[in-house]
VEXMAR-862876 format. One record per residue (C-alpha): residue number from 0; x negated, y, z. Coordinates in nm, 4 decimals. Example, Ala and Ser with C-alpha at 12.3 -4.5 7.8 and 13.67 -1.06 7.14 Angstrom:
BEGIN
SITE,0,-1.2300,-0.4500,0.7800
SITE,1,-1.3670,-0.1060,0.7140
This chain:
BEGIN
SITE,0,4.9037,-0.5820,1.8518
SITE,1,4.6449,-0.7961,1.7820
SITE,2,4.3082,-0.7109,1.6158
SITE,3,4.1686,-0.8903,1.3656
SITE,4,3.8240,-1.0198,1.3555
SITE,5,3.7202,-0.7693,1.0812
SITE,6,3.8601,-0.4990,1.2280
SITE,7,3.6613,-0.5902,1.5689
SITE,8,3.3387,-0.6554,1.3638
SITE,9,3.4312,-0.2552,1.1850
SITE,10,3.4753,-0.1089,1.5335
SITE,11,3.1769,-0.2515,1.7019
SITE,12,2.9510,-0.1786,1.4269
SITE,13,3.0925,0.1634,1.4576
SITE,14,3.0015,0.1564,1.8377
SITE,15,2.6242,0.0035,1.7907
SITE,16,2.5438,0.2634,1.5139
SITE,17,2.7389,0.5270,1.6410
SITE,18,2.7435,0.6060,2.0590
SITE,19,2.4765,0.2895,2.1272
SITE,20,2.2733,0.3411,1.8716
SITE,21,2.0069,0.4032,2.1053
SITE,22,2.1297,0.2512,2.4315
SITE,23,1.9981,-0.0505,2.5524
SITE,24,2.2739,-0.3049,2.5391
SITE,25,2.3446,-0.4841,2.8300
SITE,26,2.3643,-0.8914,2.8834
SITE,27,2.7722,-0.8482,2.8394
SITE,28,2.7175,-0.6253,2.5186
SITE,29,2.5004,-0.8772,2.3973
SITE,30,2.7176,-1.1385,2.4263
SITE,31,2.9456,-0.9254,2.2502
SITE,32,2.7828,-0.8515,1.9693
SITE,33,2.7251,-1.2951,1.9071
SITE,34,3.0732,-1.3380,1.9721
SITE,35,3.2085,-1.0536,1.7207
SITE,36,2.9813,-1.0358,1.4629
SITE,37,2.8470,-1.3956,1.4354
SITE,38,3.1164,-1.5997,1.6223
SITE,39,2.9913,-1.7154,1.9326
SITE,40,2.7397,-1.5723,2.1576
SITE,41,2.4835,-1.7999,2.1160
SITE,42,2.4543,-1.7541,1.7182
SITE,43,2.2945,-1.3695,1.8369
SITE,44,1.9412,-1.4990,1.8821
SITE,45,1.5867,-1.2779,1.8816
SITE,46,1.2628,-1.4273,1.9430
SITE,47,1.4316,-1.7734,2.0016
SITE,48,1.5798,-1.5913,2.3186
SITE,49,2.0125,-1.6222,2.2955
SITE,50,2.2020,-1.3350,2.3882
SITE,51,2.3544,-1.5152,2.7226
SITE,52,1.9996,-1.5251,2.8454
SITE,53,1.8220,-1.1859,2.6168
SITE,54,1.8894,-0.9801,2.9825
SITE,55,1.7306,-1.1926,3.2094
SITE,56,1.4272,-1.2537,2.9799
SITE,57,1.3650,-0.8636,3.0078
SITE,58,1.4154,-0.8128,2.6142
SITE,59,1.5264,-0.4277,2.4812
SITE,60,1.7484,-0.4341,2.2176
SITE,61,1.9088,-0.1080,2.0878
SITE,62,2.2321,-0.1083,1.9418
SITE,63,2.1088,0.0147,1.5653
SITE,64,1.8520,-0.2768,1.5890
SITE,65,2.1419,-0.5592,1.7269
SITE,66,2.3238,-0.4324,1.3520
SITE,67,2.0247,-0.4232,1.1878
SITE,68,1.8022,-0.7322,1.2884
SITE,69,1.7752,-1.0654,1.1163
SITE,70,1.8426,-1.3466,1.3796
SITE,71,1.6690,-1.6334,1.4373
SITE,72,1.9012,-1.8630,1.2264
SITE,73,1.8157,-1.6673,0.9468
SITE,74,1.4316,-1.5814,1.0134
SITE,75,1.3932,-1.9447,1.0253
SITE,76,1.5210,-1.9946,0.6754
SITE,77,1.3873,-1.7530,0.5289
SITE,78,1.0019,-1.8696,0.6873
SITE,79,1.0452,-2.2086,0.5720
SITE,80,1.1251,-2.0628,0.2038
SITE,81,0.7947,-1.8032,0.2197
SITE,82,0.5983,-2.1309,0.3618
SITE,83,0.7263,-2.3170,0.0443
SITE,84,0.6257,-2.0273,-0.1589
SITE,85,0.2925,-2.0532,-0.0119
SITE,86,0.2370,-2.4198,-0.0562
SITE,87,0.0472,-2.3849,-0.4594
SITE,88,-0.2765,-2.4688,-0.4289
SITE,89,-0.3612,-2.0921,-0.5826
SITE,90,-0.2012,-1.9671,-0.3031
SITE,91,-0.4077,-2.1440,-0.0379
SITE,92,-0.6950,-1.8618,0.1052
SITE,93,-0.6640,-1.5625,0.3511
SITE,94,-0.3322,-1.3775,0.3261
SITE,95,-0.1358,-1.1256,0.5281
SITE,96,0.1823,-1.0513,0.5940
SITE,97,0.3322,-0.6843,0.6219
SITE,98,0.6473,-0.5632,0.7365
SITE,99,0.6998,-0.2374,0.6691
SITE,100,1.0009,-0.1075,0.8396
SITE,101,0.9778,-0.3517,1.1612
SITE,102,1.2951,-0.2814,1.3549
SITE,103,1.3160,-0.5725,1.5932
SITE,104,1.0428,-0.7328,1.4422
SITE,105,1.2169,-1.0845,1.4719
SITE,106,1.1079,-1.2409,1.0953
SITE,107,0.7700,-1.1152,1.1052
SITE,108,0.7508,-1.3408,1.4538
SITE,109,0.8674,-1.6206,1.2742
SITE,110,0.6797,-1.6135,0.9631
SITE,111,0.3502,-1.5790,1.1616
SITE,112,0.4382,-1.8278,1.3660
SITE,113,0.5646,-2.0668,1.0441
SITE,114,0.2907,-1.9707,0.8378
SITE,115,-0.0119,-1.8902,1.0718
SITE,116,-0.0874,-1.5731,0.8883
SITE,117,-0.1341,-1.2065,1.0976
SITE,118,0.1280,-1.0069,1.0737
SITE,119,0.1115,-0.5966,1.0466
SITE,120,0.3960,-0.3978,1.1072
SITE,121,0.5108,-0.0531,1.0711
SITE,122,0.8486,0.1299,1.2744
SITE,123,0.8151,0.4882,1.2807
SITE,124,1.1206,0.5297,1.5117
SITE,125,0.9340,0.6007,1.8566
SITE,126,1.2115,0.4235,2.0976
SITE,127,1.2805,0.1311,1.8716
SITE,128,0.8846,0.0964,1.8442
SITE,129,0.8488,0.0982,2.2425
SITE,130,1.1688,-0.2132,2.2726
SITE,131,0.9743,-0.4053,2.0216
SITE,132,0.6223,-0.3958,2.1231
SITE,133,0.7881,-0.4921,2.4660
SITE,134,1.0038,-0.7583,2.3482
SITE,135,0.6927,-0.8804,2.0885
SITE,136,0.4356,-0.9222,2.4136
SITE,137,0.7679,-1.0411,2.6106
SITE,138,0.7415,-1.3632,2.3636
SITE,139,0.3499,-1.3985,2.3153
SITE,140,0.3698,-1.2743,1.9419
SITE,141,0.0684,-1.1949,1.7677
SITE,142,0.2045,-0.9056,1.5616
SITE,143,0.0006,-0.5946,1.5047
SITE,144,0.2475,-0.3269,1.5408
SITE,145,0.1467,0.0496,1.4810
SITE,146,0.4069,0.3759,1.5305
SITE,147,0.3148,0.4963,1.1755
SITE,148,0.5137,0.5474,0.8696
SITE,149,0.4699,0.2378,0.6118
SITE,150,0.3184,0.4564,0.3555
SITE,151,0.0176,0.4898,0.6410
SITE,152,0.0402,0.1145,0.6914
SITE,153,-0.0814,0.0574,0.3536
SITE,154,-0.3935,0.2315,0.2936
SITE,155,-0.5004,-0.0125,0.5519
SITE,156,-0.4307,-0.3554,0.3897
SITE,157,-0.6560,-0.4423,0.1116
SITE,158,-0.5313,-0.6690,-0.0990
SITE,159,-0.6367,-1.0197,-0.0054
SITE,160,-0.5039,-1.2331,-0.2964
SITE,161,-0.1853,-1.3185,-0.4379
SITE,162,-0.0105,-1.4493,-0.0879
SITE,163,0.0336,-1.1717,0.0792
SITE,164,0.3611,-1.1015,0.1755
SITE,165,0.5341,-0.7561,0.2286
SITE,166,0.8651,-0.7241,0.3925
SITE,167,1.0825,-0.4777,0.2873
SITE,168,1.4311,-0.3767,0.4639
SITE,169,1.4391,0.0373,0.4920
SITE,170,1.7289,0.2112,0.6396
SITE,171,2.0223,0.1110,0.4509
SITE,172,2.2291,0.4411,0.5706
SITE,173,2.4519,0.5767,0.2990
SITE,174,2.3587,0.3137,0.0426
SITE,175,2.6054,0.0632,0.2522
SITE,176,2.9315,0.1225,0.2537
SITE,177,3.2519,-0.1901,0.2015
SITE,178,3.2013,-0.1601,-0.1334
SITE,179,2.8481,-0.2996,-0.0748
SITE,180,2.4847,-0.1696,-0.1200
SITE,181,2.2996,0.0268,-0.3279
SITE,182,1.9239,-0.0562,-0.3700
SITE,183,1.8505,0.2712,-0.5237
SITE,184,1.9899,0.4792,-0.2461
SITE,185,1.8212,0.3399,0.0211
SITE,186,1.5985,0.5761,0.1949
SITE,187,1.3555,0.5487,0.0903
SITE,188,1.4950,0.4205,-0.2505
SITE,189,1.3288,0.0483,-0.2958
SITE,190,1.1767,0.1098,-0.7019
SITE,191,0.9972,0.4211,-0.4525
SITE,192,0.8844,0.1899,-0.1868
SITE,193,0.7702,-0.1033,-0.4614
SITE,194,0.5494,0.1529,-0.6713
SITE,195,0.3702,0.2350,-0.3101
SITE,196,0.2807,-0.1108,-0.2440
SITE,197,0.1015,-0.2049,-0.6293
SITE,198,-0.0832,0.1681,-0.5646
SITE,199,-0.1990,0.0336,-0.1999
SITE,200,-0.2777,-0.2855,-0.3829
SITE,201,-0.4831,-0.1181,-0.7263
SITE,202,-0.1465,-0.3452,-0.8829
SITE,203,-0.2726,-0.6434,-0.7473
SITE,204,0.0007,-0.9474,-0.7332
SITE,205,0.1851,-0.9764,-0.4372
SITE,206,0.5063,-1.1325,-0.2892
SITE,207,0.7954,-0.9150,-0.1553
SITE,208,1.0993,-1.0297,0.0389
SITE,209,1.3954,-0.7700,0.0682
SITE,210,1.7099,-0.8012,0.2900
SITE,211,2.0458,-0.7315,0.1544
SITE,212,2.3909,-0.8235,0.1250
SITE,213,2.5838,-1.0280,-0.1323
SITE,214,2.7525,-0.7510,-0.2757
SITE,215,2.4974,-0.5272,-0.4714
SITE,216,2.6437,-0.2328,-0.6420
SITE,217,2.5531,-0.1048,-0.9497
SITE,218,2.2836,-0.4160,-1.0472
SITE,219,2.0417,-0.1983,-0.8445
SITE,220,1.8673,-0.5352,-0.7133
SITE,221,1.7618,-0.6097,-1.0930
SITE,222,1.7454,-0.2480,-1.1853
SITE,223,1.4763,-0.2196,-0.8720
SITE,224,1.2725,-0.5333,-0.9674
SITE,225,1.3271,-0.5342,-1.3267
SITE,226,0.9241,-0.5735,-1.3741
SITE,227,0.8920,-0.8396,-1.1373
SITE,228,0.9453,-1.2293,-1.1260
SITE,229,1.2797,-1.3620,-0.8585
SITE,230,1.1059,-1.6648,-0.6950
SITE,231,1.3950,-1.7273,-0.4414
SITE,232,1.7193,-1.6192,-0.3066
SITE,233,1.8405,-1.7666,0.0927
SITE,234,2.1933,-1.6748,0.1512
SITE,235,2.2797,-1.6664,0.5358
SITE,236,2.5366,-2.0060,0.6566
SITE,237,2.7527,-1.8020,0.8232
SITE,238,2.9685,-1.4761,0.6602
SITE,239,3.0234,-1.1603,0.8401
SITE,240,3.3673,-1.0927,0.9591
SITE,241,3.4326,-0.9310,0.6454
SITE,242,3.3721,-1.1677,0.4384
SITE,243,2.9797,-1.0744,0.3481
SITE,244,2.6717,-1.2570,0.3694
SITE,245,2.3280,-1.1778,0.4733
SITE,246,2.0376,-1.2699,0.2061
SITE,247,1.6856,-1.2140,0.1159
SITE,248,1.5293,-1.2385,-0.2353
SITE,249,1.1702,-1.2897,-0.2814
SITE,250,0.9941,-1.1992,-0.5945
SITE,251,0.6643,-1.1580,-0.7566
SITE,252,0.5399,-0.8015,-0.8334
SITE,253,0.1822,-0.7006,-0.9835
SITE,254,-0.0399,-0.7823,-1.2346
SITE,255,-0.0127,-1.1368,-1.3438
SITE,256,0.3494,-1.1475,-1.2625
């Protein structure tokens, strides 16, 4: 019997988040995880590094952060839209930008790189912090990554002005299910994690990109940033087996807004 390509992209997610959720994947797993999940193993790519060749360049990549990542196709995108979003002349001046649950840490790369801005990170998850701050001095990234919780990541990053940039993609776990996600039962909940960044910034204007899927349930993405202004919306080329696509929405939050 022969299995379809959504039921392959079900089981294997089950395997990555289930027994490898915190084994390193090997160069063959890898490869499997391009082919299944984005079609061909090249299309898996971290740190401009392709799965065929992620082994031999010494990268660590868990099997929760091979689900969980944004690849390089994607990161790309989504760097040239925050670089776009910079370009006003009132947002020209000293920015940062913060990603607050790092995982992988493959778009904060990128967007320092695109935008030439430092980049702090937080990932409280002790083995997924040691793979990244590997694989981040593996590629010569500049990214200031601590093993703190974001809320202690905060405190620490004055507001600058109204460019700085906070990424926000927490632990979908029981908010995601086929149906699709849930912004209000992430953990922590996103309205929870957005009132913790205007404290941290005395409700200074910001910009905050958020990962999810096309299918929101509930109209928690508006419920979530219902005081805040949608700037932009990049939808990923390619669907998941199942028929979803990756996206990230960027919107204006803070005073001003």
């Amino acid at each position: 019997m022969t299995t379809s390509p959504k039921d392959a992209y079900y089981d294997l997610c089950q395997r990555l988040l289930g027994p490898w959720r915190t084994t390193e994947l090997t160069g063959a797993q890898l490869c499997e995880v391009g082919e299944t999940i984005y079609g061909r193993a090249e299309h898996f790519s971290l740190y401009g590094v392709a799965a065929p060749a992620m082994a031999d360049a010494g990268l660590r990549v868990f099997g929760r952060t091979a689900v969980e990542c944004c690849t390089d196709l994607m990161a790309v995108a989504v760097a040239h839209a925050v670089a776009d979003l910079h370009a006003p002349p009132d947002m020209a001046g000293d920015s940062f930008v913060a990603e607050l649950f790092c995982g992988s840490g493959n778009l904060g790369v990128h967007l320092g790189w695109t935008l030439g801005r430092p980049v702090y990170a937080a990932e409280l998850d002790p083995l997924v912090y040691q793979a990244t701050r590997h694989n981040l001095g593996s590629v010569g990234a500049a990214t200031r990554l601590q093993q703190i919780d974001y809320r202690e990541l905060l405190p620490g990053l004055p507001a600058r002005g109204p460019g700085d940039t906070y990424i926000v993609e927490p632990p979908w776990g029981c908010a995601i299910s086929p149906a699709g996600l849930d912004l209000l039962g992430t953990s922590p909940p996103v309205p929870e994690i957005l009132d913790d960044i205007l404290r941290a910034r005395d409700g200074r204007s910001c910009l905050v990109g958020i990962k999810t899927i096309d299918r929101i349930l509930h109209d928690s993405l508006n419920v979530a940033f219902a005081d805040a202004r949608h700037l932009r919306t990049i939808t990923s080329e390619r669907p998941f087996p199942d028929g979803s696509r990756m996206q990230f929405h960027f919107y204006r939050i803070g005073s001003g807004t």
